[in-house]
SEGU-784538 format. One record per residue (C-alpha): residue number from 1; residue in three letters; x, y, z. Coordinates in nm, 2 decimals. Layout:
% residues N
(NUM; ALA; (X; Y; Z)) ...
***
This chain:
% residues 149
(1; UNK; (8.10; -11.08; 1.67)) (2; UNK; (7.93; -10.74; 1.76)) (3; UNK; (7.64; -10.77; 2.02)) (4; UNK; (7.39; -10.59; 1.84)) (5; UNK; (7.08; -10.63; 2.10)) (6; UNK; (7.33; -10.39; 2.32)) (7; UNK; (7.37; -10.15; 2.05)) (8; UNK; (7.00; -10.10; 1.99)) (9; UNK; (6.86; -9.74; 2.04)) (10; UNK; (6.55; -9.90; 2.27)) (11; UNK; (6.45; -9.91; 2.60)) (12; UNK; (6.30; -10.25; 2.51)) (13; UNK; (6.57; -10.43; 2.38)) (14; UNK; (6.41; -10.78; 2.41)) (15; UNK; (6.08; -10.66; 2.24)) (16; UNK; (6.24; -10.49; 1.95)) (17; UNK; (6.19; -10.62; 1.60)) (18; UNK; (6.38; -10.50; 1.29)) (19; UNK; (6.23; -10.29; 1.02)) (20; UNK; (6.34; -10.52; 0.78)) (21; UNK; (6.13; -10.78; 0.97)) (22; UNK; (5.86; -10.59; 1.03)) (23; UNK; (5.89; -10.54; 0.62)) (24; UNK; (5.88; -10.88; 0.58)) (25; UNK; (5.55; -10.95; 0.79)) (26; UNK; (5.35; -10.65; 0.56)) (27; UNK; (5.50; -10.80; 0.24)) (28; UNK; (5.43; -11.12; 0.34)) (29; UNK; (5.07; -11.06; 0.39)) (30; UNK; (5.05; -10.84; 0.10)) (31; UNK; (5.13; -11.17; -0.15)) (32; UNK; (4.87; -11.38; 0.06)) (33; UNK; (4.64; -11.13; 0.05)) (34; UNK; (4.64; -11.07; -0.30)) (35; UNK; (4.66; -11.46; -0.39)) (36; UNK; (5.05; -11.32; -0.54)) (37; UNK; (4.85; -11.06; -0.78)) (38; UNK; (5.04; -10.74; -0.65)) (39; UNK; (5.41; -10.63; -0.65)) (40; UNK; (5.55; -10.37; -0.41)) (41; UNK; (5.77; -10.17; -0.67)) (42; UNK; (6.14; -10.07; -0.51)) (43; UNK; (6.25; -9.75; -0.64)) (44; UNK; (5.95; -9.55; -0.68)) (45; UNK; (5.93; -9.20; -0.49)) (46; UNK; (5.62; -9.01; -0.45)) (47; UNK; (5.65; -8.67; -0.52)) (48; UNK; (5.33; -8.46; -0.46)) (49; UNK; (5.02; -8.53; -0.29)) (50; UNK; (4.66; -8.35; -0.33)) (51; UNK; (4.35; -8.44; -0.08)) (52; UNK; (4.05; -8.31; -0.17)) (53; UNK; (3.80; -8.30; 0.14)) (54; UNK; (3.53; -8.21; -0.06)) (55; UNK; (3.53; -8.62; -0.18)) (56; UNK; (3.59; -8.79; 0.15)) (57; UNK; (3.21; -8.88; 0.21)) (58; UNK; (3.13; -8.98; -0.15)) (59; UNK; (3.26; -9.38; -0.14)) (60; UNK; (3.25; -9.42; -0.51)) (61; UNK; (3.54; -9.14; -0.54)) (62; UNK; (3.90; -9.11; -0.54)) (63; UNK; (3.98; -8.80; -0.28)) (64; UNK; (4.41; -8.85; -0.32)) (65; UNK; (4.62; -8.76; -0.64)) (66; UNK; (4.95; -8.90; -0.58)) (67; UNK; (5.22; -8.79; -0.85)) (68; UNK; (5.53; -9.06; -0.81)) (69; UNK; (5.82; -9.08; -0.95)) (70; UNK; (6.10; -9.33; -1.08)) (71; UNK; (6.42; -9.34; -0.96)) (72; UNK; (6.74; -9.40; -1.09)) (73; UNK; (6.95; -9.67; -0.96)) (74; UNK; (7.20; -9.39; -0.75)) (75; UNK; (6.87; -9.28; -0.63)) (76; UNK; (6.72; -9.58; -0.49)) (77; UNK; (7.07; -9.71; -0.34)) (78; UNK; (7.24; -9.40; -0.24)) (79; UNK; (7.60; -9.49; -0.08)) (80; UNK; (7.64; -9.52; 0.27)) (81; UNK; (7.76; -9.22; 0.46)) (82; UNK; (8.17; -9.23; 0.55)) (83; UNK; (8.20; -9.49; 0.85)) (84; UNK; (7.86; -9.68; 0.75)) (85; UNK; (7.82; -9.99; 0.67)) (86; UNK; (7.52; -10.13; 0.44)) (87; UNK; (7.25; -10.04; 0.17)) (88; UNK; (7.40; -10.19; -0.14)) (89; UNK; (7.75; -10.22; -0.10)) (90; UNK; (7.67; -10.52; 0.14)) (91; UNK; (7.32; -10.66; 0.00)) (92; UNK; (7.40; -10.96; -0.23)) (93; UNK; (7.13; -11.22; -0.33)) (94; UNK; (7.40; -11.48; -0.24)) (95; UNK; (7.34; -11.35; 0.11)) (96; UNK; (6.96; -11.33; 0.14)) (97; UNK; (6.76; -11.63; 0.26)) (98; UNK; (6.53; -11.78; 0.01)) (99; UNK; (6.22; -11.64; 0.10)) (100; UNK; (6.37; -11.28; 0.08)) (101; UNK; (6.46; -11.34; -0.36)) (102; UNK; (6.12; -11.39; -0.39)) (103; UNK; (6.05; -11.02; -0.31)) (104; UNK; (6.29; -10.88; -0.49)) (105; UNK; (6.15; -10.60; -0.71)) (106; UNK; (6.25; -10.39; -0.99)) (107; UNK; (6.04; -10.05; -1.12)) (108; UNK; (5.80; -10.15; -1.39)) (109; UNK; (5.92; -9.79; -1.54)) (110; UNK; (6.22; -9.65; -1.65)) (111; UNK; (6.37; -9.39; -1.42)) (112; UNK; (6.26; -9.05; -1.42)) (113; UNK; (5.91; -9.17; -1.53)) (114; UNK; (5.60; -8.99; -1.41)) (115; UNK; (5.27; -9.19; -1.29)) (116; UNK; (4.95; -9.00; -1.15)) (117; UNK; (4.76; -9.25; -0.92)) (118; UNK; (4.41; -9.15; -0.81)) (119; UNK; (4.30; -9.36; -0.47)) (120; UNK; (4.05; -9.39; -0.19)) (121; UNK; (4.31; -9.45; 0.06)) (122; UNK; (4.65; -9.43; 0.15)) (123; UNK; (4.88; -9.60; 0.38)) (124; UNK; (5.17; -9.43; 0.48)) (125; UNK; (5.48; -9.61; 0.66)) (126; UNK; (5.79; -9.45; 0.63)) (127; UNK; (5.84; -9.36; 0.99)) (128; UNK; (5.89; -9.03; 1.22)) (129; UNK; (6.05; -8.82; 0.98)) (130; UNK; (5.78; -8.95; 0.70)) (131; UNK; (5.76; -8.74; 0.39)) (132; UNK; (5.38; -8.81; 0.41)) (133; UNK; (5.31; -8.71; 0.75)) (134; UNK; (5.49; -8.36; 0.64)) (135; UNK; (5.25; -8.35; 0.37)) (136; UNK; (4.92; -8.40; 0.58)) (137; UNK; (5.11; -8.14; 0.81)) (138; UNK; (5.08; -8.39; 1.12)) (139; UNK; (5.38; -8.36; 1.40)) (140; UNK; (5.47; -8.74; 1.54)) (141; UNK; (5.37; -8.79; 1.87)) (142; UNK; (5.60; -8.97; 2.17)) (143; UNK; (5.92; -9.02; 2.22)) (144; UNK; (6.20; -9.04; 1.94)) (145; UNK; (6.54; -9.15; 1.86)) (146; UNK; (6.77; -9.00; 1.64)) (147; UNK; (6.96; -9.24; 1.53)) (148; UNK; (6.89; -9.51; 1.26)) (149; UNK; (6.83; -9.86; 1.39)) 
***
């Protein structure tokens, strides 16, 4: 068996928590939160974004026009690259603990379906190289690896 702690891109080894951990924690809390009345939807892209400024102080209005997107099963479980191990080639429900089936989530849309979403806010998570943070035109700040951990 591989020792994976020794493979980890970190200088913090021992404080390091996986993504999909860390996923677990936010969808976790997102089912207590919402006494199990929202679903994170798997498979959804987001394709533009529009900020208006001009409605950031009213609190009754909806500033960001999101435009997303649903994608089709290659799209949302592309292949590993050549020498890679993972995405769906390895995920099985047989080998996800029970808490984990609970969260698995289909699109409510068929792929290639359009949905406009008007919002106060938005939360964006998808790390250093985030499609929204290239939007909002902001550059990451600190240190980064380039590899995928």
């Amino acid at each position: 068996m591989n020792d994976y702690i020794n493979d980890l891109p970190s200088p913090f080894p021992i404080f390091t928590i996986s993504q999909g951990r860390i996923e677990r924690f936010i969808l976790d809390a997102i089912d207590e939160l919402s006494n199990s009345n929202m679903d994170v939807e798997r498979g959804v892209t987001a394709d533009s974004l529009v900020y208006d400024p001009a409605l950031e102080s009213d609190h009754g209005a909806y500033p960001i026009t999101m435009t997303l997107r649903t994608l089709s099963d290659e799209e949302a479980n592309p292949k590993p690259m050549a020498g890679a191990i993972g995405g769906r080639d390895i995920l099985a429900k047989s080998n996800m603990p029970p808490d984990e089936l609970v969260h698995v989530s289909r699109p409510k849309s068929t792929a290639g379906s359009i949905e406009v979403v008007k919002a106060r806010y938005l939360i964006g998570s998808d790390g250093a190289r985030s499609w929204l943070r290239g939007q909002l035109n902001y550059k990451m700040e600190g240190s980064r690896i380039d590899s995928v951990w």
